[in-house]
C-alpha positions in Angstrom: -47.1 139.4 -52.2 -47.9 137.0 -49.4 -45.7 133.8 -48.7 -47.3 130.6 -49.1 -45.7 127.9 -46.8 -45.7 124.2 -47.3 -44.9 122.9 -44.3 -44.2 118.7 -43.3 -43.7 116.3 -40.9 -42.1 113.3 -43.0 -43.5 109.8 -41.9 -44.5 107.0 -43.8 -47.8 109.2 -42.6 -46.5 112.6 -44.3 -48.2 115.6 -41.7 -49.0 118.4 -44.1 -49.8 122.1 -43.2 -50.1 124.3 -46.7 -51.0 128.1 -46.7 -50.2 131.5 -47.2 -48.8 133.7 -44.0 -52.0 135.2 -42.5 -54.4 132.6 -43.6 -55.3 129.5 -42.2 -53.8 126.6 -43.4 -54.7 123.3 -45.1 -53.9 120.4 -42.9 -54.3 117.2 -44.6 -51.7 113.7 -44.3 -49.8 111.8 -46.9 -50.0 108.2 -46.7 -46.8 106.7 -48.4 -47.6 102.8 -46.6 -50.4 101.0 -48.6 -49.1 97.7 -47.7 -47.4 95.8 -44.2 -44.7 94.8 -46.9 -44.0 98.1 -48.9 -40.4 98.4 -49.5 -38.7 102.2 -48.5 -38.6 102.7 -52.3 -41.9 102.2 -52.7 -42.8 104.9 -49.9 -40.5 107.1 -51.7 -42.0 106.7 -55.2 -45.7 107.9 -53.6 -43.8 110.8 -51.6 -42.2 112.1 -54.7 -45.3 111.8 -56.8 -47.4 113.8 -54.1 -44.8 116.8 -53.6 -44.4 116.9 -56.8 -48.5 117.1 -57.8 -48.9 119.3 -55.2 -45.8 122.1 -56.3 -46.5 121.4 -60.1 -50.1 122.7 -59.0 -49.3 125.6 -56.6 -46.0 126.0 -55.7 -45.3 127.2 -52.8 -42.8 129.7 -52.0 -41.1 127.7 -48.8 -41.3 124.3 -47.9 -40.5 124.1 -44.2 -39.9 120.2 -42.9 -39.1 118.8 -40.0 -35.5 117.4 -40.0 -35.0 113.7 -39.0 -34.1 113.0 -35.1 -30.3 111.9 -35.2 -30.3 107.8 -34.6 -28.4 108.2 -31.6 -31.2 111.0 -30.0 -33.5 108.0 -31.2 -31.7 104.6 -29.3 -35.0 102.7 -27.9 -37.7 104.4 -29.4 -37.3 103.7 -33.3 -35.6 101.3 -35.7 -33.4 100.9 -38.7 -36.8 100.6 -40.7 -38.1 103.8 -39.5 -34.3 105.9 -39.4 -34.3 105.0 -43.1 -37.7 106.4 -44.5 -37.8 109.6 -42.5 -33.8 110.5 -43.3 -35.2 109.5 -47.0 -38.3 111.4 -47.2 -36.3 114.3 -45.5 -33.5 114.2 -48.4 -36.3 112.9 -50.9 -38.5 116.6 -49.4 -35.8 118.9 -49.5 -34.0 117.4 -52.8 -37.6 118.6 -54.8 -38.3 121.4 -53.5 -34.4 122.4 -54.2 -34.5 121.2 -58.2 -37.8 123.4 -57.9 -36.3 126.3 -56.2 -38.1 126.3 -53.4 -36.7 128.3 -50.2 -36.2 125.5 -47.7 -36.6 126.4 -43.8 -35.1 123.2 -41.7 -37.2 122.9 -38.7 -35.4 121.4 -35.8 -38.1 119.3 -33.4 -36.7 121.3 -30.1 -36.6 124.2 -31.8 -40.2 124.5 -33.2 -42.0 122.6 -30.2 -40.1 125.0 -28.0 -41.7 128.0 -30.3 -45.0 126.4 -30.2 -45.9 124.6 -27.5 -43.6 126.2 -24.8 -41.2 123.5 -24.1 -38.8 121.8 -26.9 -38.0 118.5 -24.8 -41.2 117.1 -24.3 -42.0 113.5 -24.8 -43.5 112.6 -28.8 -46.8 111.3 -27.2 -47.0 114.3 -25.2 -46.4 117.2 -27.7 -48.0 115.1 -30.0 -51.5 115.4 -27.8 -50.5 119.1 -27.1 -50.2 119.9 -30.8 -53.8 118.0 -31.5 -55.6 120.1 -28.1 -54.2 123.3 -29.7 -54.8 122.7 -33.1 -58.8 121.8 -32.1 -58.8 124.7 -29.6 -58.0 127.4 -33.1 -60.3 125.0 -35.4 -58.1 123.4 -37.7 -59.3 119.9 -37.4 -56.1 117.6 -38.1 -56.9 114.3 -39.4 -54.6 113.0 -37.0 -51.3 113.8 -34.8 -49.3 114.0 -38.0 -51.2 117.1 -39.4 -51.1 118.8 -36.1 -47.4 118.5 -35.7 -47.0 120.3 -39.7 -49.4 122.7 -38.3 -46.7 123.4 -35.6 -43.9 123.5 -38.2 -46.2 125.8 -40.3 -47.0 127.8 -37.0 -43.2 128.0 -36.4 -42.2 129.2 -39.7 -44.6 131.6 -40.4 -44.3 133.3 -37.0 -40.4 132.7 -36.5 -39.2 132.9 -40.0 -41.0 136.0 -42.5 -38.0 138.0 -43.3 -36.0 135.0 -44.0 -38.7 133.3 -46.0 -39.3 136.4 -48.1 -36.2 135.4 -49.6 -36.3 132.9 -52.5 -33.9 130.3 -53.2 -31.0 131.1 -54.7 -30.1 130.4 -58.6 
């Protein structure tokens, strides 16, 4: 049986990356912000809605998600705005996937850019480009940087992760 991986980068411009191990995935984005003035619960309330469409439609056996950069790794480059919806989409991610019993595989930034691109520290603008080159350079089109850093995470998991993602969530 092969292992379909969901895999995300969680933004109020969700990066997707769906598939099964040995295909090529899906790579589409989520947009959670309709409006200048959305409120973070009204981000949340499209987030849920999409997971949940898409693993009420074809579940996948292992979401792996892109875990939230700690505020103090963050000091000058974000806000309280920002810290907010991607430490709630992360909770609001994982929290589904869990009532669903969907294997979750946390994907540290270092940890998967190191995997990926060769070096975990680089700057976002940097690995962001570097994600968006290599994901053109093997033909999976990424609507934007978003989608090409879930194609990483997806990369990462499938290529760092099959015995543990063979394993389904516990009861």
């Amino acid at each position: 049986m092969k292992t379909r991986i969901l895999a995300l980068d969680p933004a109020s411009t969700t990066g997707v990356a769906d598939g099964y191990i040995g295909d090529t995935p899906a790579l589409s984005v989520w947009r959670l912000r309709e409006d200048a003035d959305d409120e973070p619960h009204d981000i949340a309330r499209r987030a849920a809605r999409l997971l949940w469409l898409r693993i009420s439609l074809e579940k996948p056996d292992v979401l792996a998600i892109e875990m939230p950069v700690p505020p103090h790794s963050a000091k000058g480059h974000t806000n309280a705005a920002t810290t907010i919806i991607t430490q709630g989409l992360y909770f609001l991610y994982t929290g589904i996937a869990g009532a669903a019993r969907i294997k979750i595989v946390p994907a540290h930034i270092r940890r998967w850019r190191k995997a990926i691109l060769g070096q975990g520290n680089l700057k976002g603008d940097i690995a962001k480009a570097r994600m968006m080159a290599m994901c053109r350079r093997m033909s999976l089109d990424p609507p934007d940087h978003n989608a090409a850093e879930a194609a990483g995470i997806w990369m990462w998991a499938a290529g760092t992760n099959q015995e543990a993602l063979l394993r389904r969530a516990p009861a």
